[in-house]
One Martini backbone bead per residue (centre of mass of N, CA, C, O) as a GRO file, in nm:
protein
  221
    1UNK     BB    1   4.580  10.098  -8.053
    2UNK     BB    2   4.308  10.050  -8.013
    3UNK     BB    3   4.216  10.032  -8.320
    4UNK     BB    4   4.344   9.784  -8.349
    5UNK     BB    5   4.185   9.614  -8.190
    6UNK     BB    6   3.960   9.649  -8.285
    7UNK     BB    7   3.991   9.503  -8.594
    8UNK     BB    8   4.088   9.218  -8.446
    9UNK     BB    9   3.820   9.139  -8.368
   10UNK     BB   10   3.607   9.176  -8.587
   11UNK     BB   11   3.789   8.946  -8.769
   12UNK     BB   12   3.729   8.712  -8.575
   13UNK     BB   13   3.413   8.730  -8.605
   14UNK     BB   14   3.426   8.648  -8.891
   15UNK     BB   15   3.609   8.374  -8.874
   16UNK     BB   16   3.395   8.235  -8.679
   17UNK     BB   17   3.150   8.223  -8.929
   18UNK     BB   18   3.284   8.058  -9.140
   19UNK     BB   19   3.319   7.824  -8.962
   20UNK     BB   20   3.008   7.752  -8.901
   21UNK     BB   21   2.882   7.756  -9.221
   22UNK     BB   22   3.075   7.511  -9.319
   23UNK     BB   23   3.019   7.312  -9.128
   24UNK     BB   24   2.696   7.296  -9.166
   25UNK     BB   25   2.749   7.188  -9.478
   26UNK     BB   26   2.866   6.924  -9.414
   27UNK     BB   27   2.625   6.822  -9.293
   28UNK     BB   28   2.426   6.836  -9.497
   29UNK     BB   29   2.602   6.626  -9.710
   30UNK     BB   30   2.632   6.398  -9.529
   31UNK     BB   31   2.350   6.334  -9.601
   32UNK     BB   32   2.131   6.105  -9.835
   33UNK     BB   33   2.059   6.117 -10.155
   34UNK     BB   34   1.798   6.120 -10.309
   35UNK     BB   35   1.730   6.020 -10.681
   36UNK     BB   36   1.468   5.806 -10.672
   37UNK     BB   37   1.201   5.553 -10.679
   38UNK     BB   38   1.099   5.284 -10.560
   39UNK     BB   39   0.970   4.938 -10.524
   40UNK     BB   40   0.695   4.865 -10.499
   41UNK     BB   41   0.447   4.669 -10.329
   42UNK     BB   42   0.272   4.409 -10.263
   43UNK     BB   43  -0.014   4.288 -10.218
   44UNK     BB   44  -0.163   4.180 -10.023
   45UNK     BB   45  -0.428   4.022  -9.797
   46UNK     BB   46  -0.690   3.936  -9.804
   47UNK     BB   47  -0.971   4.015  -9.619
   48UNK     BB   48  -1.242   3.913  -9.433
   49UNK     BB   49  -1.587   3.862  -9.431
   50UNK     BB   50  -1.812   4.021  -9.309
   51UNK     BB   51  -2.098   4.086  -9.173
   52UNK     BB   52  -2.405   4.121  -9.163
   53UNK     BB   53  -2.643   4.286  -9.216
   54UNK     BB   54  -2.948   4.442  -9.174
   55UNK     BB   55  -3.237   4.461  -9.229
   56UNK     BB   56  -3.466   4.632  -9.432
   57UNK     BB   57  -3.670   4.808  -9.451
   58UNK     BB   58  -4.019   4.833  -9.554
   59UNK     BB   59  -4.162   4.910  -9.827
   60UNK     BB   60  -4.348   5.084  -9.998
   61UNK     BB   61  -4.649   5.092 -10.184
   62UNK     BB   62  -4.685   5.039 -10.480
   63UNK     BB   63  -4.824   5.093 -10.789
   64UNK     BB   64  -5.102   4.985 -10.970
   65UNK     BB   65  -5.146   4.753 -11.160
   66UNK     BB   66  -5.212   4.639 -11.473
   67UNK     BB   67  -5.454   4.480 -11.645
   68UNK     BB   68  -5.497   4.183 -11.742
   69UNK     BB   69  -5.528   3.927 -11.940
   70UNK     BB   70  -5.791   3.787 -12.071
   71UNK     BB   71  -5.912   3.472 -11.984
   72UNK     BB   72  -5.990   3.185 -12.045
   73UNK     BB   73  -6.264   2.953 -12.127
   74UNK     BB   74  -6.431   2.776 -11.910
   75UNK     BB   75  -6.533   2.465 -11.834
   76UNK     BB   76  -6.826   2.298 -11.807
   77UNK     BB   77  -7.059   2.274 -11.602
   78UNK     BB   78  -7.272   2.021 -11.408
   79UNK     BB   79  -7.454   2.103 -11.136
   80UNK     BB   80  -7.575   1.822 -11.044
   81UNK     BB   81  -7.495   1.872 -10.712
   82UNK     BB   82  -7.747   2.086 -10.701
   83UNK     BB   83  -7.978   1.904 -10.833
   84UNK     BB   84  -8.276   1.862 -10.639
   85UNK     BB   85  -8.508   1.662 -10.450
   86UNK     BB   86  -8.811   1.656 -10.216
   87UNK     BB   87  -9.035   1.400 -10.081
   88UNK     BB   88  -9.332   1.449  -9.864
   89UNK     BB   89  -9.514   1.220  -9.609
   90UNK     BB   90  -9.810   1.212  -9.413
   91UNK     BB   91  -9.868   0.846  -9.373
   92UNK     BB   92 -10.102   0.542  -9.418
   93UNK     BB   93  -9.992   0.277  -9.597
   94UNK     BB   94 -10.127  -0.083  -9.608
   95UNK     BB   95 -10.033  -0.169  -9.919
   96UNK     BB   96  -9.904  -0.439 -10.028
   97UNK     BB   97  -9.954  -0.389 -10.369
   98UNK     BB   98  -9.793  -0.059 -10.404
   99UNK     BB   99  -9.792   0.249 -10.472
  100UNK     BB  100  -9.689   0.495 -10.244
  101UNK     BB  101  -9.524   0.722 -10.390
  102UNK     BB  102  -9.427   1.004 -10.581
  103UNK     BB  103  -9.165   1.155 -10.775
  104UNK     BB  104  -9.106   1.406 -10.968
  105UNK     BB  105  -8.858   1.454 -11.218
  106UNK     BB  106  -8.574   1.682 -11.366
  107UNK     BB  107  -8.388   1.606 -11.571
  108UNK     BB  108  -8.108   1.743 -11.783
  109UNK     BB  109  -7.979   1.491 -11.858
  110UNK     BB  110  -7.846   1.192 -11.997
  111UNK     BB  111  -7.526   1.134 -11.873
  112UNK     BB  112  -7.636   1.086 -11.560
  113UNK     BB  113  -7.755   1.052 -11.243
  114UNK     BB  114  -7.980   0.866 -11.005
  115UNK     BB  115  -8.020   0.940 -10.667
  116UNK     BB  116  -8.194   0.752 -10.445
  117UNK     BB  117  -8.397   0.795 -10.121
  118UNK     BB  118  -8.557   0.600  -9.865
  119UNK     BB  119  -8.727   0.731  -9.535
  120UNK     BB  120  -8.888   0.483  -9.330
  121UNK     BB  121  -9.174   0.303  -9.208
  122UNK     BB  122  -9.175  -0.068  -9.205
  123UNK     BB  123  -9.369  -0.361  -9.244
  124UNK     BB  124  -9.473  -0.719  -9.141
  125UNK     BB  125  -9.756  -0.953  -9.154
  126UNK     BB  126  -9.749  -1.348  -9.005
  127UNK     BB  127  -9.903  -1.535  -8.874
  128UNK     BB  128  -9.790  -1.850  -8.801
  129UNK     BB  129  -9.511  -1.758  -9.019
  130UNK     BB  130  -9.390  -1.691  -9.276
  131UNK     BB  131  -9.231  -1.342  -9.425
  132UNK     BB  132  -9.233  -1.086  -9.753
  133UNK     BB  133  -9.096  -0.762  -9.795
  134UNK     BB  134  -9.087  -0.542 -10.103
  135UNK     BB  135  -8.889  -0.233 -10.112
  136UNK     BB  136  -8.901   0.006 -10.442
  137UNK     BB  137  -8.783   0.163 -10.723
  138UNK     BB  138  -8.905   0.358 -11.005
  139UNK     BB  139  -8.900   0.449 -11.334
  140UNK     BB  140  -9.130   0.474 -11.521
  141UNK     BB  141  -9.239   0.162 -11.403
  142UNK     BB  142  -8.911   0.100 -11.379
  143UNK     BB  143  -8.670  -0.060 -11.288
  144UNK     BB  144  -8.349  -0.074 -11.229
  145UNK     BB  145  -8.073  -0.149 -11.510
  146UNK     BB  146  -7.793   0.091 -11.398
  147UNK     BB  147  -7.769  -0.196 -11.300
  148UNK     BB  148  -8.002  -0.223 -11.066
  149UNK     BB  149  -8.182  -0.252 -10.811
  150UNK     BB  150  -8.373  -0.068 -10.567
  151UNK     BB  151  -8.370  -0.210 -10.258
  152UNK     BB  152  -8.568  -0.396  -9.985
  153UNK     BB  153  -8.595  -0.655  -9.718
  154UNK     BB  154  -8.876  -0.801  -9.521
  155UNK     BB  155  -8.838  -1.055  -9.278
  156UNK     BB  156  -9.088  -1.264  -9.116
  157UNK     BB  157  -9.073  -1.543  -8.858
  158UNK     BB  158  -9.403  -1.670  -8.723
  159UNK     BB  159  -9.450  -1.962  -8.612
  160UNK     BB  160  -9.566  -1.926  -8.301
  161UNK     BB  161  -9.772  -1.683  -8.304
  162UNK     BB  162  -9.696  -1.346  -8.184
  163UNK     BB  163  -9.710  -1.131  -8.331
  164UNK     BB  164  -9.548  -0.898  -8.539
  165UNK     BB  165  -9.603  -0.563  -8.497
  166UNK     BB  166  -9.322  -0.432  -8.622
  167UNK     BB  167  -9.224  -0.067  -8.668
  168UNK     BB  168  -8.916   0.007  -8.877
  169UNK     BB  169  -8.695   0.177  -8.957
  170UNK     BB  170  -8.590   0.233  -9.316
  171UNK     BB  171  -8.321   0.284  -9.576
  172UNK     BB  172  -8.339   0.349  -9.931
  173UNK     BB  173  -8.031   0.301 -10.174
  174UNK     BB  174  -7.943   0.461 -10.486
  175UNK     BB  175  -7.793   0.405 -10.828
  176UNK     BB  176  -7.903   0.531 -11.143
  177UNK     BB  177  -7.882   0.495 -11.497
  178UNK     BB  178  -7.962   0.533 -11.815
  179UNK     BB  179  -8.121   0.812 -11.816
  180UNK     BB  180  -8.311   1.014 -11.940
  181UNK     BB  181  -8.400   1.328 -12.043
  182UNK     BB  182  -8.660   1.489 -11.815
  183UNK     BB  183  -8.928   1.378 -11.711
  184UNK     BB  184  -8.930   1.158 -11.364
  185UNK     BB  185  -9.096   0.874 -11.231
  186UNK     BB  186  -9.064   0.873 -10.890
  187UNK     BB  187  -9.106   0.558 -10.707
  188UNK     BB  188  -9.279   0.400 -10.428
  189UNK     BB  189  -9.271   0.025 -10.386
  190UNK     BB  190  -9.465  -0.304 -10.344
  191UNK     BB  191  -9.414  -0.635 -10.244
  192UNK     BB  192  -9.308  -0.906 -10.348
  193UNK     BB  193  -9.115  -1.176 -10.302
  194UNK     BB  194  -8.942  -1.387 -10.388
  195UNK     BB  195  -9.124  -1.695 -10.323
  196UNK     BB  196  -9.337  -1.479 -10.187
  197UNK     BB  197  -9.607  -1.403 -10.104
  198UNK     BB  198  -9.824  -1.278  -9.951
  199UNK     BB  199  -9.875  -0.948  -9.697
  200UNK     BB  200  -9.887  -0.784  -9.434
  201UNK     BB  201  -9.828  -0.448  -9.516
  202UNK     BB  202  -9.627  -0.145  -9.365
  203UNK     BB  203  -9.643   0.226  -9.443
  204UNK     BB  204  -9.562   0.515  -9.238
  205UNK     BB  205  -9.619   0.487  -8.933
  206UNK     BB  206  -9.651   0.734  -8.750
  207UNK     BB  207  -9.480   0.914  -8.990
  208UNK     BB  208  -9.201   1.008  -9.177
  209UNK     BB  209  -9.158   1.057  -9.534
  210UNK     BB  210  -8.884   1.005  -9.792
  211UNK     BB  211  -8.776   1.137 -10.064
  212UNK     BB  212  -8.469   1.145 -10.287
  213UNK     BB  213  -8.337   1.348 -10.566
  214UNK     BB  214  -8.037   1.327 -10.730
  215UNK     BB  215  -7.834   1.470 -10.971
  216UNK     BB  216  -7.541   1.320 -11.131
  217UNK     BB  217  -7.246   1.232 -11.184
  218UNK     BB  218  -7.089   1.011 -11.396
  219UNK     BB  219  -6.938   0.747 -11.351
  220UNK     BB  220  -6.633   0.593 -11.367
  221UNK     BB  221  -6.424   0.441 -11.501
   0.00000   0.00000   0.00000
């Protein structure tokens, strides 16, 4: 009797692990079996593009570059605006009609022109009349005809006698052309006015005067 009991028990617990075993195997066929793979999913939308990035340090210095291709030859300059002379004197110079100082000049050119300027003081005197004073420059013994002459004129009315003796600085200033290259004897004369005779003239009193003679380039058209 015993041993058939312990036999009835063992089936028992055999038949109990058979029947978990199956329930187990239908739960897991009962879950849903994939059999192939899905349909792809669309693109996205593109995202916004992001901010600027910070400026990169500054890259360090490169090798010196190959030397470059010998440039053309630059047009003659002429160097007029450099050339130039100064004539200076004190001296007391009361001559009516004359020369009054000469300034050679070595022009290079005979294309520029020459700028000329004198500066000085000169009077007039007519005691109880009027009277004319003419300070001009000559080239070569010939007044400028490039366009025209360079001069200046003092005037002074002395009708009622007061001796006006009066010497005042005055600059004359001009460009004459058409002079050929070479040297230029450039000069400082007085004389007459039109219409008016002779008069008592002074130039340079107590004082220093001077010549300036400048070649510049020629006149635009």
């Amino acid at each position: 009797m015993p041993l058939f009991k312990l036999f009835l028990g063992a089936f028992s617990v055999a038949v109990l692990h058979a029947m978990v075993v199956e329930n187990g195997n239908n739960e897991e066929s009962s879950k849903p079996q994939s059999c192939c793979a899905g349909v792809p999913g669309v693109p996205g939308i593109p995202g916004t593009t992001g901010t600027a990035g910070r400026d990169g340090r500054d890259g360090g210095n490169g090798p010196p570059g190959n030397q470059g291709a010998k440039g053309d030859k630059g047009d003659k300059g002429d160097g007029s605006n450099l050339h130039w002379k100064q004539c200076v004197w004190k001296r007391n110079n009361g001559e009516d009609t004359a020369v009054i100082e000469k300034c050679p000049f070595k022009k290079l050119r005979s294309d520029t022109a020459l700028k000329v300027k004198y500066a000085g003081n000169i009077r007039v005197l007519c005691p109880g009349r009027g009277c004319c004073g003419r300070w001009f420059i000559t080239f070569n013994g010939a007044e400028c005809s490039g366009p025209l002459p360079i001069d200046g004129v003092v005037h002074v009315d002395d009708s009622k006698n007061n001796h006006l003796n009066s010497h005042h600085p005055h600059q004359i200033e001009g460009v004459c052309e058409n002079i050929r290259a070479g040297t230029i004897s450039v000069a400082l004369q007085v004389g007459n006015c039109p219409s008016y005779g002779t008069a008592d003239r002074y130039t340079g009193w107590n004082s220093v005067s001077r010549i300036i003679v400048e070649e510049i380039p020629p006149s635009q058209a």
